[in-house]
C-alpha positions in Angstrom: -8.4 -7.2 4.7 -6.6 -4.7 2.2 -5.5 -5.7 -1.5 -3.7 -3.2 -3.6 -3.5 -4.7 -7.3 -1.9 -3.0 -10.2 -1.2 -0.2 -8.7 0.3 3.0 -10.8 0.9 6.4 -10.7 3.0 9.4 -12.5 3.0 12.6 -11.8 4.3 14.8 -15.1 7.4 12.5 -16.3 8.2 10.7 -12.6 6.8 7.6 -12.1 6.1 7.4 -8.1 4.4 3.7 -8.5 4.4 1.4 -10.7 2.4 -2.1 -11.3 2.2 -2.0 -7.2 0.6 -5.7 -5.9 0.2 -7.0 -2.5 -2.4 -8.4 0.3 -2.6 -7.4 4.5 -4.4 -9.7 6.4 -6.6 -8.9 9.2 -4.6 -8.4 12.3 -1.3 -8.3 10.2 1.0 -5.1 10.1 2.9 -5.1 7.0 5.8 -2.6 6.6 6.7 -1.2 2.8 10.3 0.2 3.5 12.6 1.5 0.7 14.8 4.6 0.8 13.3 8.5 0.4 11.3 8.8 -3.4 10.9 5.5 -3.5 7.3 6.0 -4.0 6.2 4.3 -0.4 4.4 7.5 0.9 2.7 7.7 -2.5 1.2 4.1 -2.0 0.0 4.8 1.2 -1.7 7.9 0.0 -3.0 5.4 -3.1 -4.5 3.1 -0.5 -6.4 5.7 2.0 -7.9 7.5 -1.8 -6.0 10.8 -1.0 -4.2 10.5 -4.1 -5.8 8.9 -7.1 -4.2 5.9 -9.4 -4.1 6.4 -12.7 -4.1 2.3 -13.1 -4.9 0.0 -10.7 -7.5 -1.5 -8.0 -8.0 -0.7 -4.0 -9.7 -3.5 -2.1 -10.7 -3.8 1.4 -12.5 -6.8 2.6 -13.3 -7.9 -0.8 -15.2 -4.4 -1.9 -13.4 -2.6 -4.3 -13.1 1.0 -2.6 -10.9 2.9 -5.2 -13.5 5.4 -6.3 -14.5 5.7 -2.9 -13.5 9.1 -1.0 -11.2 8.7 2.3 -14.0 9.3 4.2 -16.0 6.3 3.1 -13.0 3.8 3.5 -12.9 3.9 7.4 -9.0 3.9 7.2 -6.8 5.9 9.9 -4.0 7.5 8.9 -1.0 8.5 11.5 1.1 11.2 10.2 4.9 11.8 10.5 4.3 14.1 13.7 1.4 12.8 14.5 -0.2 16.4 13.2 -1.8 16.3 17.1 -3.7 20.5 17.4 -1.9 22.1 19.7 -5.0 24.2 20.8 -6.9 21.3 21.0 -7.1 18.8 24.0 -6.4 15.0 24.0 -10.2 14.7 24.3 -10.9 17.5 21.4 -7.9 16.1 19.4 -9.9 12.1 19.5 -13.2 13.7 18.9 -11.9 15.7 16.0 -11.7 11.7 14.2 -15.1 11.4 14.7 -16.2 14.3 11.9 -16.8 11.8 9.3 -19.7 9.4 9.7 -19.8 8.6 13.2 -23.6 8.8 14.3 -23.3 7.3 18.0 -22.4 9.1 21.1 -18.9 10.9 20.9 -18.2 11.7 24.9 -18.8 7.8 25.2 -16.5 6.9 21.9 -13.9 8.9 23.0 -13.9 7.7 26.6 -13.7 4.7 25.0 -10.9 5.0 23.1 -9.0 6.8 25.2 -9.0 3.4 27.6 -7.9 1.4 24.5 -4.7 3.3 24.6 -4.6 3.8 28.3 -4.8 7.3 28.4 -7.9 7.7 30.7 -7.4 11.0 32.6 -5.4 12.5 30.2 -8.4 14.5 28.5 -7.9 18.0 29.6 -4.2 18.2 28.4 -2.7 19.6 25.3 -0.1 18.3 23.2 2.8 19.9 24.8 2.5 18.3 27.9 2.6 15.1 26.7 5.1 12.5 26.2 6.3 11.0 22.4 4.5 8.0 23.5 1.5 9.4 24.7 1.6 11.7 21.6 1.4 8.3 19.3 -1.2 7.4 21.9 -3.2 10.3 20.8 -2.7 9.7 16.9 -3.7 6.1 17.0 -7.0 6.8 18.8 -8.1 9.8 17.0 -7.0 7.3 13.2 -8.9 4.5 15.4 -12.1 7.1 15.8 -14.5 6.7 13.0 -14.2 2.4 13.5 -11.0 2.3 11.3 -10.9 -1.7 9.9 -7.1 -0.3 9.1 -4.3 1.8 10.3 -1.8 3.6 7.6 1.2 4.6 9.3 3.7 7.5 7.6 6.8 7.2 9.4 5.3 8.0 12.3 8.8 7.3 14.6 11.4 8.7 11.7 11.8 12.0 13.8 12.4 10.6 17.4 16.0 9.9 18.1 17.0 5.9 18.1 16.4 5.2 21.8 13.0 6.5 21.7 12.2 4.9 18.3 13.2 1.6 19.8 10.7 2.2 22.8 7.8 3.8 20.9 8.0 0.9 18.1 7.9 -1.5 20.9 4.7 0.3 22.1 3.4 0.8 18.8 3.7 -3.1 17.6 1.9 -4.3 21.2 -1.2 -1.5 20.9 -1.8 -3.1 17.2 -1.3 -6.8 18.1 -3.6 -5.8 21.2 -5.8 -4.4 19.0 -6.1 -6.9 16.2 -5.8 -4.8 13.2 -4.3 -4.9 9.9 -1.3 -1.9 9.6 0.2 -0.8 6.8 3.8 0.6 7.7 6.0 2.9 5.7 9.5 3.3 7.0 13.1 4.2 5.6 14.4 2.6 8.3 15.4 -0.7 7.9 16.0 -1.9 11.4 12.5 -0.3 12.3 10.8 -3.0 9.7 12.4 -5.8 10.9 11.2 -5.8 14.4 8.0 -4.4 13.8 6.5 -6.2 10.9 4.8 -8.9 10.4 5.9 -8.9 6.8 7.8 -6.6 4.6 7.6 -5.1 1.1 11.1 -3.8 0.0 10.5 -0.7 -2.4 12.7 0.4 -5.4 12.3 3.2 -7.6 8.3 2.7 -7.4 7.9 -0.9 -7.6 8.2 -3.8 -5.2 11.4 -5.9 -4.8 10.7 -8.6 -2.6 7.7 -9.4 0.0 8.1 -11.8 2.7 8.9 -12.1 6.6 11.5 -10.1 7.9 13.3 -13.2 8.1 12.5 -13.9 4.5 14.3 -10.6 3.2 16.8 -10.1 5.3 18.1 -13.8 5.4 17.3 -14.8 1.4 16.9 -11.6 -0.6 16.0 -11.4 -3.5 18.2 -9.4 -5.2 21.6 -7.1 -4.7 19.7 -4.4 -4.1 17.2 -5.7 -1.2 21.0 -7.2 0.3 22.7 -4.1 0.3 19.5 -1.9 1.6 18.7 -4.5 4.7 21.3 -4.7 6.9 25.5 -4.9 6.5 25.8 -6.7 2.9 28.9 -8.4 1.4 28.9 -8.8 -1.7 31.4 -9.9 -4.4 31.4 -10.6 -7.9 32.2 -14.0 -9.2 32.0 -16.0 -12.3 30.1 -19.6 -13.0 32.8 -22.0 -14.4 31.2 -25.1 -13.6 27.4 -26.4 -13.0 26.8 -29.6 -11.5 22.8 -30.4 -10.9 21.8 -27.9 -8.2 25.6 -26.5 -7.6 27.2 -24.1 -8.9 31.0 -24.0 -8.8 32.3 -20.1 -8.9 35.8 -18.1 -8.8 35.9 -15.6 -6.8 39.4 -13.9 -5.1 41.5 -17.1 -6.3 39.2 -19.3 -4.7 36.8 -22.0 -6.2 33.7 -22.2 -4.2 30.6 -24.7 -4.4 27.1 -22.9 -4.2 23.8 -24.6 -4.1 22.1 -22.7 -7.0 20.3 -24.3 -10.1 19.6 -21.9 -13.4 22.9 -20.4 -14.0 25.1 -20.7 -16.6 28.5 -21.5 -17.3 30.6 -18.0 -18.1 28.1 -16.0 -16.2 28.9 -13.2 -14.2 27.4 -13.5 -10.7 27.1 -12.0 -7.3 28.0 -13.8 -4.4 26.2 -13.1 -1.0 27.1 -12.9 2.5 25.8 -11.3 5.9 29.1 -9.9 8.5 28.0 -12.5 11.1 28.2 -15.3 8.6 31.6 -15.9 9.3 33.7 -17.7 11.7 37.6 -16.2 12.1 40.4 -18.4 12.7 40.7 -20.7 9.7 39.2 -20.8 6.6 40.4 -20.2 2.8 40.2 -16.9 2.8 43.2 -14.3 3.9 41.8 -11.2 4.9 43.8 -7.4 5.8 42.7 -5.6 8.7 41.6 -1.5 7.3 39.9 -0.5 10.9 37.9 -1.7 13.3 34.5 0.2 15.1 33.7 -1.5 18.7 29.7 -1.6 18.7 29.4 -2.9 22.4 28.2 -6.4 22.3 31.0 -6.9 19.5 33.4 -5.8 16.7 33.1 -4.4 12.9 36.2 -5.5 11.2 36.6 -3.6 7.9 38.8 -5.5 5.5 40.2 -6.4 2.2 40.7 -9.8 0.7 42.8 -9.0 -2.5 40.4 -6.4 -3.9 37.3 -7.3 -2.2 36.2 -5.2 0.5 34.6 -7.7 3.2 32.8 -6.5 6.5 33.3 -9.0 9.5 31.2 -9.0 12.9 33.4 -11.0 15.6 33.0 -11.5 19.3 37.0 -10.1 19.5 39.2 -7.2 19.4 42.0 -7.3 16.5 44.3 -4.2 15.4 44.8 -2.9 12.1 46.9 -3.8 9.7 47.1 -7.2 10.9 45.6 -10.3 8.9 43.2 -12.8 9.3 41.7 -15.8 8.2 37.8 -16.9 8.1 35.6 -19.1 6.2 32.1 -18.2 5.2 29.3 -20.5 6.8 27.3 -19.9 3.8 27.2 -18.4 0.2 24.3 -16.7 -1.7 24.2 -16.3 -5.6 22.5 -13.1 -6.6 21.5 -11.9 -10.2 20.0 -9.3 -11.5 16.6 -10.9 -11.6 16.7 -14.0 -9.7 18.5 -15.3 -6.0 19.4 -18.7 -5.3 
């Protein structure tokens, strides 16, 4: 449905996007997450023609739209906060979508859209008296107004607080699976991504890291930097001093390790990769010292140190500090610069 290929763009000496590539299908939301400046606003404003590339191509089913004005694209775009008129009502707020090229019969568009988002009844009020959900509500119909074959979504939950973001992205993910759109979703937040997105495009510095599933990034990323930003990341530095076929054997805090990874070379410096709940505690090769522990609720974060290694642990049990413990990792990632194994 949407294919952004090649796309660029400075502004002065910054480079906001560079060489950006990647495909939504129909009915697919895919999220582009990355920290603030990361250029992910910038691409969204790339893709609905409200900024223009200086290199690069906007498709959308096929037809290459990137001279096209925003208008002609028939892609909504939900704001941060939602950007709802306070003057206006629901009703007037829908209606104001249909401006640009909608030739039918508005009172019967907007009834109807309203009943998409199950907001029937609702027309007379003004954004005040309205809940955050229904708010969103609002946004998606009046982006869905015109006959929008896509939604663009900036952050739309980043100002809520994290119980309502977990309720409204709940919402948010049924109304566009009910509706069978294709979403593209920018977000900062990492956990936000995860359980909304079909897929997900980790951002750096303007350029794309890694796309794949949510279970894709967060389980096999593809570098240090998409391990660290997803998530609770260990990550320690080793060196190869053995390859044998597809393993690698590595030093790492007096230990020698076998990890599966084919490419690497002997002497090379390496990073080795591990998620807090990839561990069991008891027995293992590994002595670890107990800094402090944060209780979570369903379970414990165990800060630690194993010789000079900082290691984050996520166990079912309390422990005190200063004590020591033993685990063994249930499985080891080698990460490079350029490549993961």
């Amino acid at each position: 449905m949407l294919e952004a290929r090649g796309l660029s763009k400075r502004f002065g000496s910054v480079v906001a996007v560079e060489n950006l590539s990647f495909c939504v299908a129909e009915g697919e939301i895919f999220a582009l997450l990355g920290p603030s400046g990361c250029g992910k606003t910038t691409a969204l404003r790339l893709i609905a023609g409200l900024v223009r590339p200086d290199r690069g191509r906007v498709f959308l089913a096929g037809q290459d739209v990137t001279s096209w004005p925003p208008e002609r694209r028939k892609m909504g775009f939900v704001f941060q906060n939602y950007a709802l008129f306070p003057h206006l009502s629901v009703a007037a707020n829908v209606a104001y979508g249909l401006r640009f090229g909608w030739r039918g019969d508005r009172k019967k568009r907007v009834g109807e859209l309203l009943e998409l988002v199950n907001l029937v009844g609702y027309e007379k009020r003004r954004p005040h008296e309205l809940s955050e959900g229904q708010k969103q509500r609002v946004a998606l119909a009046r982006a869905l107004a015109p006959g929008a074959r896509i939604l663009l979504l900036d952050e739309p939950l980043s100002a809520l607080d994290a119980a309502l973001r977990k309720e409204l992205r709940a919402e948010l993910r049924g109304l566009l699976q009910g509706l069978n759109i294709a979403a593209v979703h920018v977000t900062h937040d990492q956990e936000e991504a995860l359980a909304l997105a079909d897929r997900v495009g980790v951002m750096r510095e303007g350029t794309l890291e890694q796309v794949g599933t949510p279970h894709e990034v967060y389980r096999q990323p593809a570098s240090v930097f998409v391990a660290s930003f997803l998530g609770r990341a260990n990550l320690w530095p080793a060196r190869v001093i053995e390859v044998d076929g597809q393993n690698a054997w590595v030093e790492v805090a007096g230990t020698t390790l076998s990890v599966a990874c084919a490419g690497v070379e002997v002497g090379q410096e390496v990073v080795l990769f591990f998620r807090p709940e990839d561990v069991e505690v008891g027995s293992g090769p590994f002595e670890a010292e107990v800094t402090h522990v944060e209780y979570l609720g369903d379970r414990w974060e165990v800060h630690t140190h194993v010789q000079d290694l900082a290691v984050v642990l996520l166990i079912d049990r309390p422990c005190a500090p200063r004590t020591t413990l033993n685990f063994h990792v249930h499985k080891f990632q080698i990460l490079g610069p350029d490549y993961a194994c």
